[in-house]
N, C-alpha and C positions, 0 to 999 in steps of 0.2 A: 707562365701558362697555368693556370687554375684545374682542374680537376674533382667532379664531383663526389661525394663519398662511395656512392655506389660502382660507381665506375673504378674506385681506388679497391674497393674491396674484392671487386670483380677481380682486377689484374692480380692482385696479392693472392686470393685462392687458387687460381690457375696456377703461378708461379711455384704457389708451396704443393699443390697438385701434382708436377710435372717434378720436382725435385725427390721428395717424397716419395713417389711410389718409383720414381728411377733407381731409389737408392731400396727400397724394399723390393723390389725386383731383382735385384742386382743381390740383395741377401739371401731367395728365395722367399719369403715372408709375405707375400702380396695378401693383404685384406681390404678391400675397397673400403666398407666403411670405413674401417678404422683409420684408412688413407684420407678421406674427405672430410671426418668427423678434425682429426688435425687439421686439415688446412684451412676447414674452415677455421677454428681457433685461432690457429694465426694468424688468416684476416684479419679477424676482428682486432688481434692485437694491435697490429700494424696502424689499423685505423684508428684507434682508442690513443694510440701513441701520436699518432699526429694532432689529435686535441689539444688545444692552449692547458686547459688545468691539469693535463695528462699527458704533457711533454715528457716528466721525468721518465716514464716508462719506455723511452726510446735509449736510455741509459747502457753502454755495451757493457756494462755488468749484468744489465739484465738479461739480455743475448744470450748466454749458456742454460740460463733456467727455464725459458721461454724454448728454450729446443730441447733439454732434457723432457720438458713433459708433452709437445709434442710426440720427443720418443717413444715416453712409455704409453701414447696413446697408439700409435702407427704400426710398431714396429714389436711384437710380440718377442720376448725374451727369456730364457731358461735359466742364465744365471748372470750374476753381474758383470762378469767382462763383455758379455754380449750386448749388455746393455748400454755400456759406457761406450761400446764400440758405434753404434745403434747413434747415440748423444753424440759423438766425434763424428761420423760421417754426415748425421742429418747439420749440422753446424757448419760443416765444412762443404756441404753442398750449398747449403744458401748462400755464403757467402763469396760461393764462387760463381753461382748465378748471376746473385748481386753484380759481383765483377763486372761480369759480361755485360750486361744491360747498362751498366753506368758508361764503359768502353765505349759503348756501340752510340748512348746517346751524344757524349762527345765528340764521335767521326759523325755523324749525322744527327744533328740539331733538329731540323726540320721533321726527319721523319719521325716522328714520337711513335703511333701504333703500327708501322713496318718494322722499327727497330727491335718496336717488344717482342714482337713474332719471330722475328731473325735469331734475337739471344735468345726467347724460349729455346727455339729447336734446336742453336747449334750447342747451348750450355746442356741440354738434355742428353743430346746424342755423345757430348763428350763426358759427363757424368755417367751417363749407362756403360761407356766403354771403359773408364777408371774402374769401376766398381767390379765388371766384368770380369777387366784381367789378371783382378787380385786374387780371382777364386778360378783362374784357368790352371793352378798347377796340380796335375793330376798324379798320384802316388802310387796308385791302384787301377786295376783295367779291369779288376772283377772283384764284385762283393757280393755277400749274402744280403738276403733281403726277408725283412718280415712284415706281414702287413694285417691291421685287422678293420675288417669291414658290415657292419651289421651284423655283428657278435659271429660271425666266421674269420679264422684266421689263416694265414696262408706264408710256407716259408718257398723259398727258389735261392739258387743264383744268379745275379742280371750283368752281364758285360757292359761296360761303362763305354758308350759309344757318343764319340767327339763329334760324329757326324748326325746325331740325331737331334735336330734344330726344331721338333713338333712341340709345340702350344698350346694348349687351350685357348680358344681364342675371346674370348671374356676377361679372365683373370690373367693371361700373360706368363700362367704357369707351365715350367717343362712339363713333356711326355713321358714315362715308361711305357713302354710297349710290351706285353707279357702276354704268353699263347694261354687262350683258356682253357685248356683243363690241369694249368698252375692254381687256378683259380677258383675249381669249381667248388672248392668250399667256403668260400664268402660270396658268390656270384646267388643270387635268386634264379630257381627255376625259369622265370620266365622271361629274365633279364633282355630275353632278344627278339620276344613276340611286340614288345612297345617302349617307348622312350618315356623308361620307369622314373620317378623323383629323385632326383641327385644322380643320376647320370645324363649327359650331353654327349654330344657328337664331335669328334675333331676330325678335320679332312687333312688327306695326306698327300704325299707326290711322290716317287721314286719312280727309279730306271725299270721296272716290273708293272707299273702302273700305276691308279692311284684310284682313291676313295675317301670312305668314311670309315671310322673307328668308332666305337664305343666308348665311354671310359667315366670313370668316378673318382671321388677323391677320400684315401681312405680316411678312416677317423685316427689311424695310428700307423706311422711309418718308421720303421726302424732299419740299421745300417750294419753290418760285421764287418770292419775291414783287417779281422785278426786278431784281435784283443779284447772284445767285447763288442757292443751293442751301443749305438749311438741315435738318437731322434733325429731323422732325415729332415732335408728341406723339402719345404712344400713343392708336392708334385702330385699331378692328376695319371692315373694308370687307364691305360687303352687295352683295351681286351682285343686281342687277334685271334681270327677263330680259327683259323687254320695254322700251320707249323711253318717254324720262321725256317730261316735258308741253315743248312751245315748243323751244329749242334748246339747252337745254341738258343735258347727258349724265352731270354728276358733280354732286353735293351734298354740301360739306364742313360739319360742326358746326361752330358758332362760334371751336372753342379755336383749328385750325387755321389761323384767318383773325389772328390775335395774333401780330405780329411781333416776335420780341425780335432781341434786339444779337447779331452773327455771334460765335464762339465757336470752338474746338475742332471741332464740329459744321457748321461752314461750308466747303461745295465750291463755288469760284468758276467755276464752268464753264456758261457759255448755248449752248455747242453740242449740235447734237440728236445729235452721234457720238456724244456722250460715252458714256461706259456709268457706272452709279451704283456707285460708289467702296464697297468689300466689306470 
């Protein structure tokens, strides 16, 4: 069965699309371009490699360099173990995509573009869930939190809440939920007369009701889980206007409550002078 180039590079960029940002989701890291800008690169690899005088580049020693720099295009890193980490998982996602799809065309010959759709979806959804459950184990149910936003800065404490599953629904990124007048030193006066630049709307659901939130993303998010100060995963913060239930004022996703090892990324500083490091 023959296959046109366009249609090859088609399925190759979806493929590295859906692996790609499964696994920069699954790290917190979501950057769309930078997600697309790799996959396209890949394609093209992909297709460049199937050329007769450009066979050798389908070489599986080339396989590791070819997703290292995908990585460092995708997958944004602070120090090298994250980044190697970053190269091992993007590596070990394709090749477990790959799997699937080779699998599926062998039990079914005939269907060539149902089959693709079927290992898309089921290799995505079991790759989202791998990646997931490595960063479900939770140390901490409360951390400090620092954040700065249009030269305002803002410190709280946020309860690390397993049950709050809210999104941005664009980027795929978790929610903090934080009462605003935590906030009202990085917030603009006017922040709630109109749907000002870099803030959108997230809509929500609970047993009290449900609506729309506010929220933005700051330019600097930092962690205390006791020992110092660590750069948080990417997360979009929802302004609550009104005062949460019992005592407490912030709700952090789950990802933020996953302590990893200090890095590059680590400011040792428990004083409340300090000002978060720019």
């Amino acid at each position: 069965m023959s296959v046109s180039v366009e249609a090859y590079f088609c399925v190759n960029f979806l493929m590295n699309a859906l692996a790609i940002s499964a696994i920069a989701r699954s790290l917190g890291r979501v950057h769309w371009a930078r997600v697309f800008s790799a996959s396209g690169l890949g394609a093209v690899y992909a297709v460049l490699a199937q050329l007769k005088p450009l066979r050798f580049l389908g070489h599986w020693a080339l396989v590791p360099c070819v997703a290292a720099i995908l990585a460092f295009i995708a997958l944004p890193f602070s120090s090298t173990k994250r980044y190697l980490g970053g190269v091992a998982a993007l590596l070990g996602g394709g090749v477990f995509l790959g799997g699937i799809q080779l699998g599926l065309r062998n039990l079914f010959p005939p269907l060539s573009f149902p089959t693709f759709i079927l290992g898309a979806v089921l290799g995505t959804l079991a790759l989202t869930s791998f990646f997931s459950a490595r960063r479900r184990k939770l140390v901490t149910w409360e951390v400090q939190v620092l954040l700065s936003f249009r030269g305002g800065q803002a410190r709280f404490r946020a309860l690390v809440d397993t049950g709050n599953r809210l999104r941005e629904p664009f980027s795929g990124l978790p929610v903090m939920i934080v009462e605003q007048a935590l906030l009202k030193d990085v917030l603009p006066s006017d922040w709630n007369l109109s749907l000002l630049p870099g803030f959108r709307e997230v809509g929500y659901g609970a047993l009290g009701g449900c609506g729309k939130l506010r929220c933005f993303r700051p330019e600097i998010l930092l962690v205390n889980y006791g020992n110092g100060y660590l750069r948080a995963p990417d997360v979009w913060i929802a302004v609550y206007p009104g005062a949460l239930s019992g005592s407490v004022r912030a709700l952090a996703p789950p990802i933020i409550g996953c302590v990893e090892s200090p890095g590059k990324d680590y400011f040792p500083f428990p004083d409340d002078e300090k000002k978060i490091p720019l």
